[in-house]
N, C-alpha and C positions, 0 to 999 in steps of 0.2 A: 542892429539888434540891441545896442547898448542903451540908447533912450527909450526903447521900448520894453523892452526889460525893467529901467528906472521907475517907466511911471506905472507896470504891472506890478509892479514891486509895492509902490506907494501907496495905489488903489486899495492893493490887499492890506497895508499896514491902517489905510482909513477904518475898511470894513470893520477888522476886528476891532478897532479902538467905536468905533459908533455900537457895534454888538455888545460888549464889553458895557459901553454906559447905559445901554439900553437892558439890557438884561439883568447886570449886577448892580448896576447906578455905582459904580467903584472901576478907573482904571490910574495906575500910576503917575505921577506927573514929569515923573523924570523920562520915563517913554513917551508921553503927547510929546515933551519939546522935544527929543530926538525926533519921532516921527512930523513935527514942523521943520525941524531942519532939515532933513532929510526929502521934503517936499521940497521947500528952498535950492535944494540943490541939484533936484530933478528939472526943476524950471530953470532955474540959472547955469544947466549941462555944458552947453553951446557956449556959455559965455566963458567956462571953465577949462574945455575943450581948446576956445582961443586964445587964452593964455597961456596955457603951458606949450602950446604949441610954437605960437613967435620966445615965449622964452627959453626952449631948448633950442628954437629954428629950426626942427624938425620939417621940412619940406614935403615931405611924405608923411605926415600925420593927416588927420582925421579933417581937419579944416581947411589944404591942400589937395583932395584925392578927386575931386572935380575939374581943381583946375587944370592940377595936371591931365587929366582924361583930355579932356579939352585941348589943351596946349598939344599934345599928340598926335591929337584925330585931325582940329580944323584950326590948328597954330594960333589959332587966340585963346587962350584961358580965361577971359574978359566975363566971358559967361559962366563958368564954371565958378567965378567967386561971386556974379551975381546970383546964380540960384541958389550957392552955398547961404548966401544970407538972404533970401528971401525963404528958404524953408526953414 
């Protein structure tokens, strides 16, 4: 729910910023670069996601919760980090 949330989040931050210059011809520039960052970081989730995760080693985090599935059900987790990284 959390990447999908980000990029419904982001969508919404475009809309108004294109309504905004479409309508007033005036929006802030210290909000476009937030809401550029903010895109930024909606795409680079997953890569964010994998660093704090091997940096706490949280095993049960977010980029772990496949493999373990996996490693459970059919003893190989092998899959579970290949699907984790192909979606």
């Amino acid at each position: 729910m959390g990447p999908l949330s980000n990029t419904i989040l982001f969508v919404f931050f475009i809309l108004v910023n294109h309504l905004a210059q479409k309508w007033i011809s005036c929006f802030p520039v210290s909000v476009c670069k937030f809401i550029a960052w903010y895109g930024v970081a909606t795409c680079l989730d997953f890569f964010i996601i994998c660093v704090v995760d091997m940096a706490n080693q949280n095993l049960d985090g977010d980029l772990f919760k496949l493999y373990n599935y996996y490693e459970k059900t059919q003893s190989s987790g092998f899959i579970g980090f290949f699907l984790t990284f192909l979606v």
